[in-house]
N, C-alpha and C positions, 0 to 999 in steps of 0.2 A: 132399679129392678131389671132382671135380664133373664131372657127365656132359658130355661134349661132344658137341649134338645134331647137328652138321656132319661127325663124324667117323662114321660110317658105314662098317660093312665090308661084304664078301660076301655076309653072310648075314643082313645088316639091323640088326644088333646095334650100339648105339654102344660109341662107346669110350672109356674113363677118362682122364681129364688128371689129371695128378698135378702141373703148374704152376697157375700164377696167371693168371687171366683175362688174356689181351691187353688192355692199359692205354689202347691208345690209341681211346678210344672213334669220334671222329670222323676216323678214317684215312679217306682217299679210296678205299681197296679195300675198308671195308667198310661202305661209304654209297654207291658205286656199281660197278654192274654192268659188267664184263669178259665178254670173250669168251673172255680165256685163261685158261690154268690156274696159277696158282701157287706150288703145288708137282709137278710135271708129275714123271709116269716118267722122265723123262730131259732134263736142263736142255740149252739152250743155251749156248754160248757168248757170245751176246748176250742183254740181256733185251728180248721184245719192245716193238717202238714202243710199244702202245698201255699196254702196263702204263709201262716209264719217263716217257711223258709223266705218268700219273697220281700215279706217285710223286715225281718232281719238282715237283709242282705242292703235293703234302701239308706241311703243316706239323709233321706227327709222321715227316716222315721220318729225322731226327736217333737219337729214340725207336725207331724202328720197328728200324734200322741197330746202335743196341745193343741192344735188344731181339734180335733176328738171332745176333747175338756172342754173348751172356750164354749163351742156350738151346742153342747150337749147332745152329742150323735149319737145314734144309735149303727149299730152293726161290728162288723170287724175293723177297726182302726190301729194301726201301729201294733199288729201281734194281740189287741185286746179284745176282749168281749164288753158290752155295754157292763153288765156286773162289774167284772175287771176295772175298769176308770171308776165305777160306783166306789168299792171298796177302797181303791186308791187315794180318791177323796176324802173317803170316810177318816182315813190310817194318817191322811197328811203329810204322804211320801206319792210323791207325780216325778216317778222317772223311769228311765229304760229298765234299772234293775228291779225295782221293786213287780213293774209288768212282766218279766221275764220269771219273777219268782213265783208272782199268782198265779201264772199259767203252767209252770214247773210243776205247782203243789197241783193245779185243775188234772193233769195228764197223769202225774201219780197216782190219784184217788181214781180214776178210771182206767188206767192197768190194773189196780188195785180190785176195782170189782169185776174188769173182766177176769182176771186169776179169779174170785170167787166162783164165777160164774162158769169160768171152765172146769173148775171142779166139782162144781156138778151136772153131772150126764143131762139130768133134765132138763136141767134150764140151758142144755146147745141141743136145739132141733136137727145139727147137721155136722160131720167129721170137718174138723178142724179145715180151715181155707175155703172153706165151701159156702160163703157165709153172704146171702142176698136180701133184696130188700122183700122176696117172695118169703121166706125164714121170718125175718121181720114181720111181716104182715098174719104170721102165723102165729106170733107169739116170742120171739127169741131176741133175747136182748140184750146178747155179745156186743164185743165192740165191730167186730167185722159186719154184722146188721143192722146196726144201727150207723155206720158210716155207708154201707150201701142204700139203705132207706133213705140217707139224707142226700145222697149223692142223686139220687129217682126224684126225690121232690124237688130239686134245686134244677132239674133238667125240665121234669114239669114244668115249672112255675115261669122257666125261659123260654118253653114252646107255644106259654097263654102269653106269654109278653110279645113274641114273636109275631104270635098269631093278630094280637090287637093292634100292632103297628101295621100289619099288612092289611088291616079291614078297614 
């Protein structure tokens, strides 16, 4: 059992792993730095751009992907969403392409409703690019506000973890 100095709660305390070091020494999430978070409160349906560009780019993404499976993780793993590995299992196909096609078909069906949505006036509180997490908080549930709202609570959530490592 070995302390995991990343894993940090409330009250400052780390927390115990009871697994084996993450193997993949030289992954691309943890040789550089993100803006997002993930394992976020509450996943998307999509994984964001900036994380899949870097997971497709890694050569432990294969690793990273069973690694994901074996543990039963939750968050963004290898380009997926916890759903994503769900349904993967489900279908009886664990590999790069079948992950690349679930989240293909996840990013369609939400251009898909944001076209709905931009087509109509109502449901965009605000001219097109102008799209915040303050829209969001008003009601408006394009894709430009609802990736701002989740980009504000993922900046939150770092500045309460921030805060409780420094208390």
């Amino acid at each position: 059992m070995q302390s995991d100095p990343e894993a940090h709660h409330d009250r400052g305390a780390a927390s115990e792993s009871f697994s084996r070091r993450f193997p993949i020494e030289d992954a691309r999430c943890a040789t550089r730095p993100t803006e997002g978070d993930w394992v976020p409160t509450s996943e998307q349906d999509v994984v964001p751009a900036e994380m899949t560009a870097l997971c497709r780019r890694c050569d432990g993404r294969e690793n990273c992907l069973l690694w994901a499976l074996a543990g039963d993780e939750v968050g963004y793993w290898a380009a997926t969403t916890t759903a994503d590995r769900a349904r993967m299992i489900e279908a009886g196909d664990i590999s790069l392409d079948a992950a690349d096609e679930i989240q293909s078909a996840a990013r369609a069906q939400l251009a898909e409703a944001d076209a709905a949505a931009a087509a109509k006036d109502e449901q965009r509180l605000h001219p097109v690019g102008e799209g915040d997490y303050k829209a969001y908080r008003r009601g408006c549930r394009c894709g430009e506000c609802r990736e701002a709202n989740s980009a504000k609570r993922a900046a939150e959530r770092s500045a309460k973890r921030a805060a409780a490592l420094a208390a």
